[in-house]
C-alpha positions as CSV (number, residue, x, y, z in Angstrom):
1,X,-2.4,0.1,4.7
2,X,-3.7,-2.7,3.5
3,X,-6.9,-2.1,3.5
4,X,-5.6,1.2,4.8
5,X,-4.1,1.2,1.8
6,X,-7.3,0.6,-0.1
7,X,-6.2,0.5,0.1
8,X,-6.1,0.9,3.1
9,X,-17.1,6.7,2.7
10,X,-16.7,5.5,-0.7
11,X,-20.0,5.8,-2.6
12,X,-19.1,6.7,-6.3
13,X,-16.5,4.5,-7.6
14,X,-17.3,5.5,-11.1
15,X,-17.5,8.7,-10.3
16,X,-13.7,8.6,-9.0
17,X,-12.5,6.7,-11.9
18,X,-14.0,9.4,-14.2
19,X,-11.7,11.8,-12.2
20,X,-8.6,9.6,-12.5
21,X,-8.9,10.5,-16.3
22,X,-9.6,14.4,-15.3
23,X,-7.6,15.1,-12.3
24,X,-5.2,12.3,-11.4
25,X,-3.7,11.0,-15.0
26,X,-1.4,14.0,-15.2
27,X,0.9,14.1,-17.3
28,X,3.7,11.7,-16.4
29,X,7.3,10.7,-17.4
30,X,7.5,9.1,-20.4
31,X,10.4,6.8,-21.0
32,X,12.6,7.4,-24.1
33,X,12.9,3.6,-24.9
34,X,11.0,3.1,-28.4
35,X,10.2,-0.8,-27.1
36,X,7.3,-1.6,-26.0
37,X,4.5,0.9,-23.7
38,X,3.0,0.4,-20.6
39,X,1.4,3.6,-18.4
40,X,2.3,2.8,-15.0
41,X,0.3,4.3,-11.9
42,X,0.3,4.5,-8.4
43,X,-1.3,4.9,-5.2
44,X,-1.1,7.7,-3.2
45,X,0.8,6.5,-0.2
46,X,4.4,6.3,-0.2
47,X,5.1,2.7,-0.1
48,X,2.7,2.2,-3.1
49,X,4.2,5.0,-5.5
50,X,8.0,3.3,-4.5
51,X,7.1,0.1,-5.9
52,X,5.5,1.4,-9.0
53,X,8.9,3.2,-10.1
54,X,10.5,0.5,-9.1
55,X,9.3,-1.7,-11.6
56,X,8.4,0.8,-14.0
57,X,12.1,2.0,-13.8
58,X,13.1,-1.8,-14.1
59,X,11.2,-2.0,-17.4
60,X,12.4,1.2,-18.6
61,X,15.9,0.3,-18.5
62,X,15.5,-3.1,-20.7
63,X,13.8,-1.1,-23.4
64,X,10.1,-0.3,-22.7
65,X,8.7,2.8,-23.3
66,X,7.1,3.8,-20.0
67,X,5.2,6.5,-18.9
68,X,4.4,7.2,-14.8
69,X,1.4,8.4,-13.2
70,X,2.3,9.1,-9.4
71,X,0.0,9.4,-6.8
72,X,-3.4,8.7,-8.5
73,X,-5.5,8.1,-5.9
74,X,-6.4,5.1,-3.4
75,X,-6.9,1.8,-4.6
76,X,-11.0,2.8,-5.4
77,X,-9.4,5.1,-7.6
78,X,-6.4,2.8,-9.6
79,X,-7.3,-0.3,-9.9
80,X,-10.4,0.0,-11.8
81,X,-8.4,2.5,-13.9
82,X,-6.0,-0.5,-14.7
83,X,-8.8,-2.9,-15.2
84,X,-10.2,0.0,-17.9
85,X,-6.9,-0.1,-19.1
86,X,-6.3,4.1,-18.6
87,X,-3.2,2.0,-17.0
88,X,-1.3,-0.6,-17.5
89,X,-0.2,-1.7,-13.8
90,X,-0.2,-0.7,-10.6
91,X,2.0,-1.4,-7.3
92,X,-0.2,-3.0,-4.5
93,X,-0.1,-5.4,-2.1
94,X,-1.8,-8.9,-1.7
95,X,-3.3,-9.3,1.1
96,X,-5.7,-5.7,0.8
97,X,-6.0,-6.0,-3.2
98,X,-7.6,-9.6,-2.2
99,X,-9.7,-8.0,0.6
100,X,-11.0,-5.4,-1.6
101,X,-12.0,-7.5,-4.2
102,X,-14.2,-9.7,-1.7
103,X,-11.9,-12.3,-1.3
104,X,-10.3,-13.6,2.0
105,X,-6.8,-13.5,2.6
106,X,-4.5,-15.3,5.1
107,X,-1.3,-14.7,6.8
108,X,0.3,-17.4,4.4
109,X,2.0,-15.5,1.7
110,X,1.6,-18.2,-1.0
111,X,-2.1,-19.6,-0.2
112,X,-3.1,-15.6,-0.4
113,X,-1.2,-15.0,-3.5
114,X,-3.2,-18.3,-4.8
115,X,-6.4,-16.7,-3.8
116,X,-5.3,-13.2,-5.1
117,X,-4.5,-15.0,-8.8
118,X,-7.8,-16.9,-8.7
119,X,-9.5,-14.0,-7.7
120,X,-8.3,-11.7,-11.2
121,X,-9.4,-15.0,-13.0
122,X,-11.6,-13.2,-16.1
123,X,-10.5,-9.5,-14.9
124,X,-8.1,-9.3,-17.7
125,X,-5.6,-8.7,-15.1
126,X,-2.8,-10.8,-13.8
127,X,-0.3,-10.3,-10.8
128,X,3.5,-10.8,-10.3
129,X,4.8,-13.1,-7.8
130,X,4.7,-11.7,-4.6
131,X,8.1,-10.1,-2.9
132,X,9.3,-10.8,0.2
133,X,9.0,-7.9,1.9
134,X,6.1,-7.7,4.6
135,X,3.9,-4.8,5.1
136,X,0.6,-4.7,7.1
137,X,-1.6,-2.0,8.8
138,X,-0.5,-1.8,12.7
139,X,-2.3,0.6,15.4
140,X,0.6,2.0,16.4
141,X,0.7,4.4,20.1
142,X,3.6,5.9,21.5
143,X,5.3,4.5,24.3
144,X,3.6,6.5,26.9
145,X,0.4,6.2,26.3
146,X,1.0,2.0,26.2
147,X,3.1,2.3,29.4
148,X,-0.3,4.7,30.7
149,X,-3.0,2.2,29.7
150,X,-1.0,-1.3,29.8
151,X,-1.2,-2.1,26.0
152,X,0.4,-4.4,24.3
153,X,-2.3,-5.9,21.9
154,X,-4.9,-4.8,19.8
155,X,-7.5,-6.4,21.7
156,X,-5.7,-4.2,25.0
157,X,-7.4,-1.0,23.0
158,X,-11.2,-1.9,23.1
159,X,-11.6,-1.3,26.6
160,X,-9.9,2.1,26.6
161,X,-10.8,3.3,22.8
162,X,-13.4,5.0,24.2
163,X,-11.0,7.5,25.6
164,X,-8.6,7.7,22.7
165,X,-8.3,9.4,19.4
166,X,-7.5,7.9,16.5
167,X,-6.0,8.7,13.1
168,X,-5.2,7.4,9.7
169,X,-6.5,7.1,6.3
170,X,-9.2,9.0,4.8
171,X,-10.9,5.5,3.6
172,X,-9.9,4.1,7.4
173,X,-13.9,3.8,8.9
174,X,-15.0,2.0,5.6
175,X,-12.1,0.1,5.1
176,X,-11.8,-3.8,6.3
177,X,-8.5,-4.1,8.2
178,X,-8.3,-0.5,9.1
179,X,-11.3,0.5,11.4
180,X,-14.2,-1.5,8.7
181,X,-16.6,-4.0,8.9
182,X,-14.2,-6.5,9.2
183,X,-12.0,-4.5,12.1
184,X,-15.8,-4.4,14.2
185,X,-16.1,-8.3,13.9
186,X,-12.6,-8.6,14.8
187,X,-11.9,-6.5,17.2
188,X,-14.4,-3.9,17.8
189,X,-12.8,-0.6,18.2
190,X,-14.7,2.6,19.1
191,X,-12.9,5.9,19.0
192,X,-13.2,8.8,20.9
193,X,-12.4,10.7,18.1
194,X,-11.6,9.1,14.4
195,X,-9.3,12.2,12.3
196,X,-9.1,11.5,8.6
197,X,-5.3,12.0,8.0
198,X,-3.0,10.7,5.3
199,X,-2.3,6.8,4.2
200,X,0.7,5.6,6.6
201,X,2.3,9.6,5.9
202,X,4.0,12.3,7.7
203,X,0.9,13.3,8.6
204,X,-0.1,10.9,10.5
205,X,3.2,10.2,11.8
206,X,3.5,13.7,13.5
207,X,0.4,13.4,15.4
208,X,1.0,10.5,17.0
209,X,4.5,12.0,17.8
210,X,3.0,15.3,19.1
211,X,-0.4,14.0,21.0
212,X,-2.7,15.1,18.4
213,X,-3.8,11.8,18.5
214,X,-3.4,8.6,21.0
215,X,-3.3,5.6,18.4
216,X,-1.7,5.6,14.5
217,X,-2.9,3.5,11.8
218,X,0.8,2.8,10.1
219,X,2.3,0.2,8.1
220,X,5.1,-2.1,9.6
221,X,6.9,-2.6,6.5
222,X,7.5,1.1,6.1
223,X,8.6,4.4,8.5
224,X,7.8,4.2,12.3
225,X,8.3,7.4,14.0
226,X,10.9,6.5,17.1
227,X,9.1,5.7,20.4
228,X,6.4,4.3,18.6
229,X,4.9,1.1,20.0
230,X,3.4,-1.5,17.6
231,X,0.5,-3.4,19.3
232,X,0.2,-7.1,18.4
233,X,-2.5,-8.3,16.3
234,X,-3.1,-11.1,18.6
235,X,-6.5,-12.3,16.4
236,X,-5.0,-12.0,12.9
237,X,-6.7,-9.5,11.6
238,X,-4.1,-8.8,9.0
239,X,-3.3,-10.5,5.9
240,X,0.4,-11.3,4.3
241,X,0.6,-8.3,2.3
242,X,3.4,-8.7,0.3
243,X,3.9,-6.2,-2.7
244,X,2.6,-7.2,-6.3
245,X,2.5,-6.1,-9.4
246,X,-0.4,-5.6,-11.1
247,X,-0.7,-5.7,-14.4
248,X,-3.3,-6.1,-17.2
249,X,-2.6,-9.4,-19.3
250,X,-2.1,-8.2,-22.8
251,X,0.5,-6.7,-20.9
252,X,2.2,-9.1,-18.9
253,X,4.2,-11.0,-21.3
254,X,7.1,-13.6,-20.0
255,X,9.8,-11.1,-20.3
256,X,7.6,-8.6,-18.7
257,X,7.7,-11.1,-15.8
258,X,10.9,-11.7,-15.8
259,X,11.9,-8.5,-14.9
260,X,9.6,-7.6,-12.6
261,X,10.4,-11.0,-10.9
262,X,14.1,-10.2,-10.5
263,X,13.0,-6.6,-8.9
264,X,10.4,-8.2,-6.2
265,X,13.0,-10.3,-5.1
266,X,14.9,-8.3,-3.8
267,X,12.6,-6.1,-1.9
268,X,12.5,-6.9,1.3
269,X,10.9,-5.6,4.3
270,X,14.1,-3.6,5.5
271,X,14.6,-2.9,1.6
272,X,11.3,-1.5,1.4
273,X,11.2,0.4,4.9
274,X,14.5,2.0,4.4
275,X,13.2,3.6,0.5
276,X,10.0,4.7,2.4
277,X,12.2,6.7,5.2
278,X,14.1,8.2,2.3
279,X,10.6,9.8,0.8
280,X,8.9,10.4,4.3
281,X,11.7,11.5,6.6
282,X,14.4,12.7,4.3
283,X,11.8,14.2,1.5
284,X,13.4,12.6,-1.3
285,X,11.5,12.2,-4.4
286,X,10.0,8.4,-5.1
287,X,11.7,8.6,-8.3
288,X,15.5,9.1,-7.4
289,X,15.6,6.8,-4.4
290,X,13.5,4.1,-6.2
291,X,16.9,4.1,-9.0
292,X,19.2,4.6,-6.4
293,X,17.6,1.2,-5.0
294,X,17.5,-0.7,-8.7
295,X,21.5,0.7,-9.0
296,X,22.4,-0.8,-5.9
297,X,21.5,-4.4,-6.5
298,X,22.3,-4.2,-10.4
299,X,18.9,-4.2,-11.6
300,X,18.8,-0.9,-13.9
């Protein structure tokens, strides 16, 4: 989401990454391998904490000792907490990691990922090669309500925002490619109403679906409530935002790499959208459907 996800009214960052070490590094599930360690975190969105035990579960099963911390925080919160090293890696996305470090991404996968890597130059981090699958923030309204004002982009909104409420991530209103600084240059979009709901989550999924709110900030890789329309980005707003791994360096080791290689490829978009609607619509845990996905194509 992404900088939904950013992840996608921030004004203590260190603040927040004291509390990762005092509220959100619980205690998580350590691995029984004796290879090894690496303390693997995740956002606290869905798609994020997926791709974490994903690769975390990968690693696990060739021998490393790993330990999971799910659902740390946003991205304010985790990826300075990997950079501290109070974790080892993370599950993120290009496009919004780039954005959030002050970078500029594209909608070309591999000149973004090039930027992204030349970006954690000196951070004593590195990140995996990007998977295929591709997952943006969309403004999502239900069929209805674009049939009712004629919308089919996002540009389509600006004229009728005014009317409309919005909802989506806590972060959304500071957040670049949600409703941010970069969204106003872009597009210029001014609510009605702005409600601070969850990141891309059932939350935010049911009120769009009941008319608690007129437009959704979702992510297209991921669950889309049925009758939901997706309006095009028609001036690019969004970057490729294809899932990474981040990882510090002393870390990331060629075998490490390997690995994590052989998972992203074979995460696709519909890989990744059908694991999501597993956690969001049929309530599985993150955990079981991300090895259920790593049994199915042989890679745990």
């Amino acid at each position: 989401m992404r900088t939904a996800r950013m992840a996608r009214g921030v004004r203590r960052i260190g603040a927040l990454v004291v509390g990762v070490a005092m509220v959100g590094l619980t205690a998580g599930i350590a691995g029984a391998a004796s290879g090894p360690s690496l303390t693997v975190g995740s956002q606290n969105f869905s798609g994020a904490q997926l791709l974490s035990q994903v690769w975390g579960q990968a690693l696990k099963a060739k021998g490393y000792n790993i330990t999971f911390k799910d659902s740390v925080g946003p991205r304010e919160v985790v990826f300075p907490a990997v950079k501290n090293g109070q974790l080892d890696a993370e599950g993120d996305f290009q496009g919004t990691l780039l954005t959030f470090l002050g970078g500029t991404p594209t909608t070309n996968s591999a000149s973004t990922y090039k930027a992204l890597v030349a970006q954690l130059a000196g951070t004593g981090l590195v990140a995996s090669a990007p998977a295929p699958a591709v997952d943006v923030n969309g403004f999502f309204v239900m069929k209805k309500t674009a049939t009712k004002y004629k919308l089919k982009t996002v540009s389509d909104l600006v004229k009728v925002a005014p009317k409309l409420s919005f909802g989506g991530p806590q972060e959304c209103q500071v957040r670049p490619l949600c409703l941010g600084p970069k969204e106003q240059q872009v597009y210029g979009l001014n609510f009605k109403d702005v409600k601070k709901l969850d990141t891309g989550g059932p939350i935010t999924v049911s009120s769009l679906t009941n008319g608690d709110i007129d437009v959704a900030l979702l992510f297209t890789g991921e669950s889309v409530p049925k009758g939901a329309v997706l309006l095009a980005d028609n001036k690019n707003l969004q970057p490729s935002d294809n899932p990474v791994l981040v990882i510090r360096k002393d870390k990331a080791t060629s075998k490490v790499l390997k690995i994590v290689d052989a998972v992203s490829a074979k995460i696709t978009t519909q890989a990744l959208s059908d694991m999501v609607s597993q956690v969001e619509v049929q309530k599985q845990d993150p955990a079981t459907v991300a090895g259920a996905f790593l049994k199915k194509n042989k890679l745990a």
